[in-house]
PDB file of N, H, CA, C and O in Angstrom:
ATOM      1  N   UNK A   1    -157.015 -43.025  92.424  1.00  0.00           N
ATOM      2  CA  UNK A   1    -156.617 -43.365  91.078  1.00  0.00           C
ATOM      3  C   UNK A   1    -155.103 -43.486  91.038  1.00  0.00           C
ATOM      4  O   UNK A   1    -154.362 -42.685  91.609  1.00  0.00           O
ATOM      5  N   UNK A   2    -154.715 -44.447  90.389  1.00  0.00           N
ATOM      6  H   UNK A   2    -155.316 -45.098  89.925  1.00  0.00           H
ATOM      7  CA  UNK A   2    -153.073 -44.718  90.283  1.00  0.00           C
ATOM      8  C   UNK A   2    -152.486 -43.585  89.035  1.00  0.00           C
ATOM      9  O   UNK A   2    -152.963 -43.111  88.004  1.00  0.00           O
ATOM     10  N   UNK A   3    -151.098 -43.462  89.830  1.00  0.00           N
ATOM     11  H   UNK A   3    -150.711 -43.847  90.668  1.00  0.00           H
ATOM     12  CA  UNK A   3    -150.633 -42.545  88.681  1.00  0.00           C
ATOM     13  C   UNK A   3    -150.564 -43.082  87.085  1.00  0.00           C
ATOM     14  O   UNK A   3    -150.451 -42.394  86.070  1.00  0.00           O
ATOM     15  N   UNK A   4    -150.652 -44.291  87.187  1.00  0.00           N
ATOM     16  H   UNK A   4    -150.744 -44.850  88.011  1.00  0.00           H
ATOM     17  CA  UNK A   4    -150.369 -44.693  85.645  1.00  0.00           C
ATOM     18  C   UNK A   4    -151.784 -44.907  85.251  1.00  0.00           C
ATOM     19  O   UNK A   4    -151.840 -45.828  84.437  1.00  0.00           O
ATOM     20  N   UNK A   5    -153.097 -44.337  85.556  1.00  0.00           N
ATOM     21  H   UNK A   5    -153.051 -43.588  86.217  1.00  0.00           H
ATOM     22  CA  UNK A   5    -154.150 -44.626  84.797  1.00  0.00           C
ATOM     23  C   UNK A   5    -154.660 -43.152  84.070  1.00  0.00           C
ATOM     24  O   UNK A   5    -154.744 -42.148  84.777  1.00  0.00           O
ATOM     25  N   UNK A   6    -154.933 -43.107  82.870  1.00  0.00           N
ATOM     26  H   UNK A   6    -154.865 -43.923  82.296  1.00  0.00           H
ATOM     27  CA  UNK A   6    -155.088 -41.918  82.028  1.00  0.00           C
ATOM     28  C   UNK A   6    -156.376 -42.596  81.029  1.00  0.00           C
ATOM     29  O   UNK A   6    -156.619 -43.780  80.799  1.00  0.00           O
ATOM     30  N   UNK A   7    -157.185 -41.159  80.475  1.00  0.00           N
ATOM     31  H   UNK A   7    -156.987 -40.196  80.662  1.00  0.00           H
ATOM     32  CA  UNK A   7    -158.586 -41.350  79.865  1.00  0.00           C
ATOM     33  C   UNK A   7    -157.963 -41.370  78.548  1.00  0.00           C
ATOM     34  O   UNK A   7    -157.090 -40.602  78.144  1.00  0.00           O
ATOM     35  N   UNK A   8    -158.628 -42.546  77.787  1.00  0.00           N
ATOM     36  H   UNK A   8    -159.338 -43.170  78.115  1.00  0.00           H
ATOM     37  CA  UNK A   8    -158.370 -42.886  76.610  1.00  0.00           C
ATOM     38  C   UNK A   8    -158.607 -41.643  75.543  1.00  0.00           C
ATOM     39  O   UNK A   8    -159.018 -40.590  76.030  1.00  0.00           O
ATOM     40  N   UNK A   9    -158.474 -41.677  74.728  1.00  0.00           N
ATOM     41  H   UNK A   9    -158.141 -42.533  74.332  1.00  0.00           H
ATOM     42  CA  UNK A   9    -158.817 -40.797  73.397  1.00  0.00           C
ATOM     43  C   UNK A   9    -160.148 -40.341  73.134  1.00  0.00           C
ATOM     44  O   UNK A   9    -160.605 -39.199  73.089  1.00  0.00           O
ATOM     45  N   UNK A  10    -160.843 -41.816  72.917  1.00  0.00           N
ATOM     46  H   UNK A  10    -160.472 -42.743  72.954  1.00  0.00           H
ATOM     47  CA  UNK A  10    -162.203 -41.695  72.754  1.00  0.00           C
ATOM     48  C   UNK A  10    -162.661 -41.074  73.831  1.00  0.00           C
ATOM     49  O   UNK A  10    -163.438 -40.179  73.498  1.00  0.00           O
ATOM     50  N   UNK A  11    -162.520 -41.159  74.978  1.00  0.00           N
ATOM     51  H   UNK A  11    -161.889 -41.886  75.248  1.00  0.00           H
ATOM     52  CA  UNK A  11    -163.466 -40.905  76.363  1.00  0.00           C
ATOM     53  C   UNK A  11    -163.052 -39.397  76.110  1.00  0.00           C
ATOM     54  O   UNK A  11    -164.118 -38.783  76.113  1.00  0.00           O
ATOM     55  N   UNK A  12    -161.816 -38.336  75.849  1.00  0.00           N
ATOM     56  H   UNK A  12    -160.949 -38.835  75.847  1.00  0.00           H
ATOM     57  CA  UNK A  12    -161.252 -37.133  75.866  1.00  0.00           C
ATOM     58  C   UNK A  12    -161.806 -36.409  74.754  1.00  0.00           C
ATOM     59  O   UNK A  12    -162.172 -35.250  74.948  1.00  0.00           O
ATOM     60  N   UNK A  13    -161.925 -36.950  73.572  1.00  0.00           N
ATOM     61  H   UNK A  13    -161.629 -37.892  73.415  1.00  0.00           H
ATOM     62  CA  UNK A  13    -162.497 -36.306  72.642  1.00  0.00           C
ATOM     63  C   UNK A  13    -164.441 -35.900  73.263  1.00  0.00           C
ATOM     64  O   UNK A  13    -165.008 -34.857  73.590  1.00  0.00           O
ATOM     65  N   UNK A  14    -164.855 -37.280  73.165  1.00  0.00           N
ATOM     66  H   UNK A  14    -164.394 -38.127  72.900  1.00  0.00           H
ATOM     67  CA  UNK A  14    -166.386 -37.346  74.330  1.00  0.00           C
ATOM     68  C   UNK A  14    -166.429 -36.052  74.885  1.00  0.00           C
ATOM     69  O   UNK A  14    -167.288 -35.203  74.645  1.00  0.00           O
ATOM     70  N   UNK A  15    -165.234 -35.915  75.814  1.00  0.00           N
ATOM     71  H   UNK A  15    -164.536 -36.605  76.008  1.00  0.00           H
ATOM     72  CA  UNK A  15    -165.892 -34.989  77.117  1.00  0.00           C
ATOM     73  C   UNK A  15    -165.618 -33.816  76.575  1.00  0.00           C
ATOM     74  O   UNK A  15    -166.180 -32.822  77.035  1.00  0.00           O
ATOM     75  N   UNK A  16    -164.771 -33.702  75.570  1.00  0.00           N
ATOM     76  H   UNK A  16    -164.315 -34.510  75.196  1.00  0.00           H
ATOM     77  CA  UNK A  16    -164.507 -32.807  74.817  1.00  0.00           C
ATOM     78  C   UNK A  16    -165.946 -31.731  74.051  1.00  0.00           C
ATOM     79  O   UNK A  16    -166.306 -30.554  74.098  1.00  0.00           O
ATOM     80  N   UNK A  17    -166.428 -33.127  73.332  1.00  0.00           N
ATOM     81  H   UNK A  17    -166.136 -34.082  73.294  1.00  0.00           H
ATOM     82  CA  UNK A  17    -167.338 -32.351  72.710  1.00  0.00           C
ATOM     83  C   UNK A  17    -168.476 -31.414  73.750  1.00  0.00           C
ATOM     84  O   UNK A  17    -168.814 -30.235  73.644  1.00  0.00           O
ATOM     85  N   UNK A  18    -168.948 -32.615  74.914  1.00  0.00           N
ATOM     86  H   UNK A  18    -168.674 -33.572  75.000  1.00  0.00           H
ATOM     87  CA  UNK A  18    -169.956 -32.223  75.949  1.00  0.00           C
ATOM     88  C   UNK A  18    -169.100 -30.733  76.564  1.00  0.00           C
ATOM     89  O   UNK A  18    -169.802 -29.893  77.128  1.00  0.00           O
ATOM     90  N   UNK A  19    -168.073 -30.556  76.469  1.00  0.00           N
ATOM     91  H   UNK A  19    -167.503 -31.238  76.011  1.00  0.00           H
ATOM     92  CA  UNK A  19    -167.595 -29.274  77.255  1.00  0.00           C
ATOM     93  C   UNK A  19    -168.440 -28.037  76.353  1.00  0.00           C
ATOM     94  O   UNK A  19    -169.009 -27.089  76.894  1.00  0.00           O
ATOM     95  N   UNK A  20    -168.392 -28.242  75.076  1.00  0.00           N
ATOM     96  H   UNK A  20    -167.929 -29.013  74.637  1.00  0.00           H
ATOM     97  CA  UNK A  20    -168.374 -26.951  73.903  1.00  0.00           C
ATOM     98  C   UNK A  20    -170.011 -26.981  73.721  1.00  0.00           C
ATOM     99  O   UNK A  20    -170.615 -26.102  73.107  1.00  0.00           O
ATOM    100  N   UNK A  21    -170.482 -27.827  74.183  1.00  0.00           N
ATOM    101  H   UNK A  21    -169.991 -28.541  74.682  1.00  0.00           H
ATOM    102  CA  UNK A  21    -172.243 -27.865  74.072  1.00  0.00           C
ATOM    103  C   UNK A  21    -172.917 -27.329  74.611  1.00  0.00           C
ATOM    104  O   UNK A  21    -173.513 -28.154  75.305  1.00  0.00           O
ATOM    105  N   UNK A  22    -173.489 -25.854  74.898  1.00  0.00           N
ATOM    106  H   UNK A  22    -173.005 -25.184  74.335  1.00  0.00           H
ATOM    107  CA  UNK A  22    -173.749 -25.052  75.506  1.00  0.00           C
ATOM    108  C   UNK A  22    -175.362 -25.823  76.468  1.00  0.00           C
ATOM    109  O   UNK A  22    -175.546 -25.579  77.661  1.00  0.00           O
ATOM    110  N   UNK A  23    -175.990 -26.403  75.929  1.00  0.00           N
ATOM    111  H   UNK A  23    -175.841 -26.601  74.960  1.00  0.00           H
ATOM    112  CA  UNK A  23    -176.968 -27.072  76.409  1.00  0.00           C
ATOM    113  C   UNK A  23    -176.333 -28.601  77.650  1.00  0.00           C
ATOM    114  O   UNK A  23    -177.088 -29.189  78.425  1.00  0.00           O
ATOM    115  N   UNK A  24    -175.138 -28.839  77.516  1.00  0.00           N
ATOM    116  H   UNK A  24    -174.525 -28.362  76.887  1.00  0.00           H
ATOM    117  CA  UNK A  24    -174.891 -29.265  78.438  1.00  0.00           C
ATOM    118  C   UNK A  24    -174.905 -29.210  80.148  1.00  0.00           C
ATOM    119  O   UNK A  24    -174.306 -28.290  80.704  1.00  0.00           O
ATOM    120  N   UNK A  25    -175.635 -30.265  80.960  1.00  0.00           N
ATOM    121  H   UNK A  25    -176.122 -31.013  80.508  1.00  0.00           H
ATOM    122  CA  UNK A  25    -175.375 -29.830  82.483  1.00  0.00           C
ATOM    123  C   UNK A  25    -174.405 -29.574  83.009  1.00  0.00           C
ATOM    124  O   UNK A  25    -173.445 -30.262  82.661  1.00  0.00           O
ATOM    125  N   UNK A  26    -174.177 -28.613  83.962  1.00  0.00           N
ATOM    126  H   UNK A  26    -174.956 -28.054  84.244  1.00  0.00           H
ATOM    127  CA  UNK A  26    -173.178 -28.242  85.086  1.00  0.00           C
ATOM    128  C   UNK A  26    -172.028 -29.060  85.683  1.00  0.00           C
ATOM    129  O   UNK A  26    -170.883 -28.916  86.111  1.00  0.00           O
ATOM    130  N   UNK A  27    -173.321 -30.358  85.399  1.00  0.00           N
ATOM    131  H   UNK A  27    -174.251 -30.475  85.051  1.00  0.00           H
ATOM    132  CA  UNK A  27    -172.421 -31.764  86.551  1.00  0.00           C
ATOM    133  C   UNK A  27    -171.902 -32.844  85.420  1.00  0.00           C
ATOM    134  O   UNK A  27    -170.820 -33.426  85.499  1.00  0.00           O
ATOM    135  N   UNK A  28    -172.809 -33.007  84.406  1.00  0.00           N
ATOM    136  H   UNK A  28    -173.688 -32.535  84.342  1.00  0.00           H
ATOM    137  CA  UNK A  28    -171.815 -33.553  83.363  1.00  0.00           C
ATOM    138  C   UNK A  28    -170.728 -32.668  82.847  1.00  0.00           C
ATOM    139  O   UNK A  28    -169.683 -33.309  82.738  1.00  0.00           O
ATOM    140  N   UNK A  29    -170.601 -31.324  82.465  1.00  0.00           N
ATOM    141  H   UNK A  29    -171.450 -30.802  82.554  1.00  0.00           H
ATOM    142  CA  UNK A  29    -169.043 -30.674  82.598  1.00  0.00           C
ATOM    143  C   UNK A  29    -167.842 -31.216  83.616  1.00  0.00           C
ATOM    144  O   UNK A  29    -166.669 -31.589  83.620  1.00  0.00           O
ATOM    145  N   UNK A  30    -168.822 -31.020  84.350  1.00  0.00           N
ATOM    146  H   UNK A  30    -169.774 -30.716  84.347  1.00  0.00           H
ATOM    147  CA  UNK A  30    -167.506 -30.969  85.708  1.00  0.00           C
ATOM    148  C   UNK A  30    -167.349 -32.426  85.670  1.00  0.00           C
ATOM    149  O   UNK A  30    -166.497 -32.650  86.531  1.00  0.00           O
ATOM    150  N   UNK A  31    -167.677 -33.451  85.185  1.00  0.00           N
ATOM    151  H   UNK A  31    -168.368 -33.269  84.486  1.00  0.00           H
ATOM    152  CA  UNK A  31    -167.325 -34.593  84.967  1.00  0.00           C
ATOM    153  C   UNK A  31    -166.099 -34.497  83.682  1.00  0.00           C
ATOM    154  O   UNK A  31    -164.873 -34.588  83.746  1.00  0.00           O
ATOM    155  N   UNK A  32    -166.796 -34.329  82.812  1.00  0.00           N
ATOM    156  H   UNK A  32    -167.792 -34.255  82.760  1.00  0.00           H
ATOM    157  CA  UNK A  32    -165.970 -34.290  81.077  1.00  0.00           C
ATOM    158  C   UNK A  32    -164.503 -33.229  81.562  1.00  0.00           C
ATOM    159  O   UNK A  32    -163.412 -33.446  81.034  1.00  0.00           O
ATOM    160  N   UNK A  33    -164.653 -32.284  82.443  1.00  0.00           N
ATOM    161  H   UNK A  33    -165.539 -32.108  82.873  1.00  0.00           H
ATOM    162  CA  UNK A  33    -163.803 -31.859  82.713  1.00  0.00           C
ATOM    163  C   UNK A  33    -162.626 -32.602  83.855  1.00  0.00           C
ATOM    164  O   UNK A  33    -161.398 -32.566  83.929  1.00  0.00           O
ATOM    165  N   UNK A  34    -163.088 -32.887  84.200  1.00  0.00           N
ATOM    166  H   UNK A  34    -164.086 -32.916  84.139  1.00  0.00           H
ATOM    167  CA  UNK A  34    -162.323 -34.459  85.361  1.00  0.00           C
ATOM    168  C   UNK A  34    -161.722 -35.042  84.182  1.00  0.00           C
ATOM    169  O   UNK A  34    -160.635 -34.603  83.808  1.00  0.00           O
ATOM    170  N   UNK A  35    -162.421 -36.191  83.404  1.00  0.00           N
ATOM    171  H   UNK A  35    -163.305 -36.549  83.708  1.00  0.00           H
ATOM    172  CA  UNK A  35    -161.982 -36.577  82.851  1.00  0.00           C
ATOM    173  C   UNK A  35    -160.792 -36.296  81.624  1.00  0.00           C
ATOM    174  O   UNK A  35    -159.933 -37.138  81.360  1.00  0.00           O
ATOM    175  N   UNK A  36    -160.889 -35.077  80.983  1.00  0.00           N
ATOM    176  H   UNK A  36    -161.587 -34.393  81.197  1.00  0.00           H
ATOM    177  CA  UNK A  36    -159.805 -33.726  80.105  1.00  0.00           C
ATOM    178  C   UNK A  36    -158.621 -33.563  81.260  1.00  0.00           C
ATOM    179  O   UNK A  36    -157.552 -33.246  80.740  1.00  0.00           O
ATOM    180  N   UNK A  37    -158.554 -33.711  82.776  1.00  0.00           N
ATOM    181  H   UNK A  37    -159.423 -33.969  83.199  1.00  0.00           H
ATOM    182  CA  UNK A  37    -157.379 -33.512  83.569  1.00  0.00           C
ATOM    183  C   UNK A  37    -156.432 -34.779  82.989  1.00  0.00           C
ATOM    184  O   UNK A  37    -155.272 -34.683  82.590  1.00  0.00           O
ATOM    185  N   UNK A  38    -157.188 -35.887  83.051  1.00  0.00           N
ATOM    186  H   UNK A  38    -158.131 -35.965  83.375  1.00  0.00           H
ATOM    187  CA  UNK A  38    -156.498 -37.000  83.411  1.00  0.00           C
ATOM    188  C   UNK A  38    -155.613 -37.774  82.034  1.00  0.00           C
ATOM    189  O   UNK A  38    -154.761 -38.661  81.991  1.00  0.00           O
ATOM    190  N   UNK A  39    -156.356 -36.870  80.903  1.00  0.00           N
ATOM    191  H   UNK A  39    -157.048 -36.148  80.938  1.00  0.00           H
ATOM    192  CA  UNK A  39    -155.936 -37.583  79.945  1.00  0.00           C
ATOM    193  C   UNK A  39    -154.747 -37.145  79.069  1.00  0.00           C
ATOM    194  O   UNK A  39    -154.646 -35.946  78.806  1.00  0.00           O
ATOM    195  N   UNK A  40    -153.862 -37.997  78.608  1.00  0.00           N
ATOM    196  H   UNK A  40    -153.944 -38.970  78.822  1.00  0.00           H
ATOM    197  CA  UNK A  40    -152.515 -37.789  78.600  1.00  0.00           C
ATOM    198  C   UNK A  40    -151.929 -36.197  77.563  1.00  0.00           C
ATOM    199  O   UNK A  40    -152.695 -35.625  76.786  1.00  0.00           O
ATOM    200  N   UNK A  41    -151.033 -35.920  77.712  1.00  0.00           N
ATOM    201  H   UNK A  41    -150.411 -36.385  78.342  1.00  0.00           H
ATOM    202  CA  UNK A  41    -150.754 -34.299  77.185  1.00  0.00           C
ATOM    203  C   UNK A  41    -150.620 -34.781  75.326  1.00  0.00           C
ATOM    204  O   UNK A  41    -150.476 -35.957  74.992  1.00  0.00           O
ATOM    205  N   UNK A  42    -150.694 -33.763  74.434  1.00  0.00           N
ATOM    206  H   UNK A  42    -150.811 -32.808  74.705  1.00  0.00           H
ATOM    207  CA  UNK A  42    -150.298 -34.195  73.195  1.00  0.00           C
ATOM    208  C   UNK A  42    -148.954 -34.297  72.896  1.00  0.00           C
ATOM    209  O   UNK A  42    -148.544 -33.652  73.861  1.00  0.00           O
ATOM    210  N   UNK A  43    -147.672 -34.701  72.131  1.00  0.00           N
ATOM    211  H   UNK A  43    -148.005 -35.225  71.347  1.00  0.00           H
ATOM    212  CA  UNK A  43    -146.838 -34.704  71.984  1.00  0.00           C
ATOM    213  C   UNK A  43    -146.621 -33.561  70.959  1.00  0.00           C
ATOM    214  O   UNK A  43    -147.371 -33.451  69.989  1.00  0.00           O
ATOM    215  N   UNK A  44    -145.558 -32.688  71.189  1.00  0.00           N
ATOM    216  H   UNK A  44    -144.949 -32.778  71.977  1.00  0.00           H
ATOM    217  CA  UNK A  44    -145.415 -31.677  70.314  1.00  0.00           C
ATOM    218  C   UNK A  44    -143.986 -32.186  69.702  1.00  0.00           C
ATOM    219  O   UNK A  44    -143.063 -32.517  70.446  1.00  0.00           O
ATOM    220  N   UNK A  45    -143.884 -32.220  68.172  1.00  0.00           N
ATOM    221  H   UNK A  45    -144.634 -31.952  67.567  1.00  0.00           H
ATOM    222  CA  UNK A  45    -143.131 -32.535  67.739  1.00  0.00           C
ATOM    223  C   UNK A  45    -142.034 -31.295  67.234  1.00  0.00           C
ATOM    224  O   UNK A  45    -142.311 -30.314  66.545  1.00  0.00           O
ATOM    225  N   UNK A  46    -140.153 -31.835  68.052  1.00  0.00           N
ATOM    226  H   UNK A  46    -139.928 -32.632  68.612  1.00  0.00           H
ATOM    227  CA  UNK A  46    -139.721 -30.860  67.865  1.00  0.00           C
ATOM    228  C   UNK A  46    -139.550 -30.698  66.228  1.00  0.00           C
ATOM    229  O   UNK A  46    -139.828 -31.645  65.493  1.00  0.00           O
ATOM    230  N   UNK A  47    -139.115 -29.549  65.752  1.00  0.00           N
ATOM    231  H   UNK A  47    -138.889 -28.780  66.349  1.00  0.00           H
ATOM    232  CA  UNK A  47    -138.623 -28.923  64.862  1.00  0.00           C
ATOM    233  C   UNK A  47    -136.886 -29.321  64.690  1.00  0.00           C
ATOM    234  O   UNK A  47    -136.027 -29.189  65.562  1.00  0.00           O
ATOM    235  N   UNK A  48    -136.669 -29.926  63.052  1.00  0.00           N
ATOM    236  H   UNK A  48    -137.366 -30.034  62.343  1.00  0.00           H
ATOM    237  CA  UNK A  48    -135.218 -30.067  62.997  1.00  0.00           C
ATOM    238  C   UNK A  48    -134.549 -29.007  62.566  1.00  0.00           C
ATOM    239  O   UNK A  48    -135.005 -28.020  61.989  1.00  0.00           O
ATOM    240  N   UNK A  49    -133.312 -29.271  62.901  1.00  0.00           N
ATOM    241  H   UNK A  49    -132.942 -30.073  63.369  1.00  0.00           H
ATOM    242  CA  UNK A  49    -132.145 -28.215  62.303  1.00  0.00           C
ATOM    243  C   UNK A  49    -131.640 -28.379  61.084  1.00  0.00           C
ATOM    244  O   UNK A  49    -130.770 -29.249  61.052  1.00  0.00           O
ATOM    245  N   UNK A  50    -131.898 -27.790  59.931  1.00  0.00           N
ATOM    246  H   UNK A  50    -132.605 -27.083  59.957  1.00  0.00           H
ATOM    247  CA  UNK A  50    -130.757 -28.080  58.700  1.00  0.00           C
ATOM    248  C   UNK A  50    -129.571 -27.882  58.968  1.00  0.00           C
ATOM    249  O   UNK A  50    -128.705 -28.076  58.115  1.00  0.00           O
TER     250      UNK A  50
END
């Protein structure tokens, strides 16, 4: 995989949900979880100074 390829939103939220689904398989985790590595960090917005 190239460094500039990252899992879209939709696909992160997805694997997201399948992570928290207790009825979920082993091997689809460890997929949804692959996919949660790759996808880009959130931006934390700094705080201004008055």
């Amino acid at each position: 995989m190239a460094k500039n390829e990252k899992t879209s939103k939709s696909v992160a939220s997805k694997a997201s949900k399948l992570l928290k689904n207790p009825k979920t398989s082993k091997n689809v985790k460890s997929v949804a979880a692959s996919a949660l590595t790759q996808a880009p960090d959130k931006k934390k917005t700094a705080k201004k100074k008055k």
